[in-house]
N, C-alpha and C positions, 0 to 999 in steps of 0.2 A: 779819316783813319784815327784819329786822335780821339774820336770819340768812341771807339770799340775799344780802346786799350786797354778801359777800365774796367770791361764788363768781362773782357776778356780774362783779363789778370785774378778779377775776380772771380772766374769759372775756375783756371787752373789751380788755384790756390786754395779755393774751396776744396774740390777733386782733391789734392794732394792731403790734405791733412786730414780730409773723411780716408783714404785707400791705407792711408800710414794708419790712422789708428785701426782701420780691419786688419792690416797685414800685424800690428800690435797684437790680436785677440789673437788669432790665430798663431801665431807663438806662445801664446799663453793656454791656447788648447792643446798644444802639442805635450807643454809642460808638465800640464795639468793631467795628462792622458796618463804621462810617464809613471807621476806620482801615484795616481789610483791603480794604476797594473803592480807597481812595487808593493804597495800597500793589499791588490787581494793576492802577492804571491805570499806573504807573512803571514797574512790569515789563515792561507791552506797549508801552512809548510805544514812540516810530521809537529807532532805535540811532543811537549818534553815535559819534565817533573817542572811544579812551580818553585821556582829559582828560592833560596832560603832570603838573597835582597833583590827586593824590587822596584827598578827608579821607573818613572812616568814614562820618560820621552825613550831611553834605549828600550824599552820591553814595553810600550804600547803595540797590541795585535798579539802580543807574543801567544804562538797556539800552546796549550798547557791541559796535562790531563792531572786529576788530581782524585783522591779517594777520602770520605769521610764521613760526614752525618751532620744533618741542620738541625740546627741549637736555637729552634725559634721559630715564632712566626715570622718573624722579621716588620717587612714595609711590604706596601702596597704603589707602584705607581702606575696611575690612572694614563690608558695607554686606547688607541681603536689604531692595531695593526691592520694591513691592508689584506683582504680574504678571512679574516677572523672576527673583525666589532669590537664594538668597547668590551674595553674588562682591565685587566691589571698586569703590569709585570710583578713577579714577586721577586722582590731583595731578600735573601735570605742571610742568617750570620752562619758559615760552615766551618765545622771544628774538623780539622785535618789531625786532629792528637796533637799535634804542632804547635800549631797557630789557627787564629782562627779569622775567616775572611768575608767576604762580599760575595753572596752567590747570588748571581740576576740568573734565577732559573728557570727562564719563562713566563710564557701567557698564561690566567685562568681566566674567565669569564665574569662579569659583573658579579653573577650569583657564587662564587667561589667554586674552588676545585680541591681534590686532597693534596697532599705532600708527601713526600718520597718517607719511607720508614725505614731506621737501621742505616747500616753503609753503606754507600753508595758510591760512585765510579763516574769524574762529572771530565766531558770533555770540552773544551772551549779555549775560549782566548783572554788573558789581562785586557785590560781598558779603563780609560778614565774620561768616561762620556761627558763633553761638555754643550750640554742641554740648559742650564740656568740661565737664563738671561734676567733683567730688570721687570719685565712682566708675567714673567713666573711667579704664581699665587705660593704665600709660605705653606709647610706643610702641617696635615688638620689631622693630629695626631700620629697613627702609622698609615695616613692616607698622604703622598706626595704625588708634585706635581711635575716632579721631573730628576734625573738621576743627577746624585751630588754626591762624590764617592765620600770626601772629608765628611762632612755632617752626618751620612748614612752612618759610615766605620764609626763616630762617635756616638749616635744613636744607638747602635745595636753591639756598642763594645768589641770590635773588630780592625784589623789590620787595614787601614787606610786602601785596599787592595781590595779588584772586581774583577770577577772570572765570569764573563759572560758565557752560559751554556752551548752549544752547540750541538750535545749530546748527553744524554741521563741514562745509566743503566737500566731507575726503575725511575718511570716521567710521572708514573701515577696520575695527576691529574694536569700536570703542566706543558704545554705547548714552544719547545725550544723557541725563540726571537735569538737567533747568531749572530752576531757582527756582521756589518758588512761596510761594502762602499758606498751604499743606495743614499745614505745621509749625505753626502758630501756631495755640495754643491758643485756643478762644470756646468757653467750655460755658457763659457768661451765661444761658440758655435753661435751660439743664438745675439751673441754681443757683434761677432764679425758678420754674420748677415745684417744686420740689423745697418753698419756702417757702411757695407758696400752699398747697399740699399740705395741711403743716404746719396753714397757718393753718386749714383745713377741717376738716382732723384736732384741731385745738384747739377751734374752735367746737361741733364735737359735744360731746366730752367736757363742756364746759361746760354746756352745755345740758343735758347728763345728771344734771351733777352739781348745778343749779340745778332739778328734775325730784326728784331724789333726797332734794334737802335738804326740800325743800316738801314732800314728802310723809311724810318722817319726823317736821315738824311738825304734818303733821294726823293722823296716828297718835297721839302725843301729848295 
C-alpha cells in the first residue's frame, strides 16, 4: 500500500489544481460575458448630442449623433475588414461649428472613394481605440498604421475626440466600420476546456500509473 500512496496523492492533487484552475476560467467567462453585454447595450443605447466635455473612461461607446462638415482629407488607416479587403479607414478632422473632431468614417478601398460634401448628419459612438502597440510601423505621412486618437487630434488640429460612424446621411463613397465587441478578446471558454482537458488527461495517466505500480508489487 505504501507504494500507491504516491501515485495516488499524485493523481488527486494533479486533478484538483487542473479542475480549480478550469472552474477559475469559467468564472472568468461568466465575467467576461457580463462585461461585453453591458458594453453592446452602450453601443446601442439611443444617441445623444456629443456632450460639450468629454472624458475617456465615463463616455467611452457613448452612442452620439452629431451634424457638421469634414475640414480635410484627414489620414488614411491601412485596414482589410472582413467581407470588404484591404483599403483604408478614413479619419477625418469634422467641424461641428463648435469644435472640431475625429471622424473615423469608414471604409474606401485601396483605390480611394469620394467624401461626403456640405453638412452632413454623422451617427455613431465616442471611442478611444487602443490598437498601437510596440510593433506598430510609425506613420508614412497620412498613411497610418493603426488608430491613435492623441497623435491623430494633433496631426489634423482637432479635439482629442473620435466618433466612430455607424451612420452618414450622405456615405458617398465610404463604407460604415461601427464599433463593436468583435475586438475584444473572450477565449475564457477555450482556456476552461483546455484544463478540464488536462485534468481528464491527468486522471488517466494516474490511474495507469496507480494500475502499474500494483501490479509490479504483485509480480514481486
Amino acid at each position: 500500500m505504501r507504494r500507491l500512496i504516491f501515485p495516488v496523492l499524485l493523481g488527486l492533487v494533479g486533478c484538483a489544481i487542473l479542475i480549480a484552475l478550469g472552474n477559475w476560467q469559467v468564472q472568468r467567462l461568466q465575467w467576461k460575458t457580463g462585461i461585453l453585454e453591458e458594453i453592446e447595450g452602450r453601443i446601442g443605447a439611443e444617441p445623444v448630442p456629443l456632450p460639450a466635455a468629454v472624458e475617456e473612461e465615463p463616455d467611452r461607446f457613448l452612442p452620439v449623433t452629431v451634424s457638421g462638415e469634414i475640414a480635410g482629407e484627414g489620414l488614411r488607416v491601412l485596414v482589410t475588414p472582413e467581407g470588404l479587403g484591404p483599403g483604408y479607414r478614413r479619419i477625418l478632422p469634422f467641424d461641428t461649428g463648435e469644435r472640431r473632431v475625429l471622424l473615423d468614417a469608414g471604409w474606401v478601398p485601396l483605390e480611394g472613394g469620394a467624401l461626403p460634401e456640405g453638412e452632413i448628419e454623422v451617427t455613431g459612438n465616442v471611442h478611444w481605440p487602443e490598437e498601437v502597440d510596440r510593433w506598430t510601423p510609425d506613420p508614412d505621412g497620412d498613411l497610418w498604421f493603426a488608430r491613435d486618437v492623441g497623435p491623430m487630434a494633433e496631426a489634423l488640429n482637432t479635439d482629442p475626440v473620435m466618433v466612430i460612424a455607424r451612420d452618414l446621411s450622405t456615405p458617398a463613397g465610404l463604407t460604415p466600420l461601427p464599433v463593436g465587441t468583435e475586438g475584444i478578446p473572450n477565449d475564457h471558454l477555450e482556456y476552461a476546456i483546455t484544463w478540464f482537458s488536462l485534468a481528464l488527461v491527468w486522471a488517466i495517466m494516474s490511474v495507469y500509473l496507480v494500475v502499474r505500480t500494483a501490479r509490479r508489487k504483485d509480480a514481486q
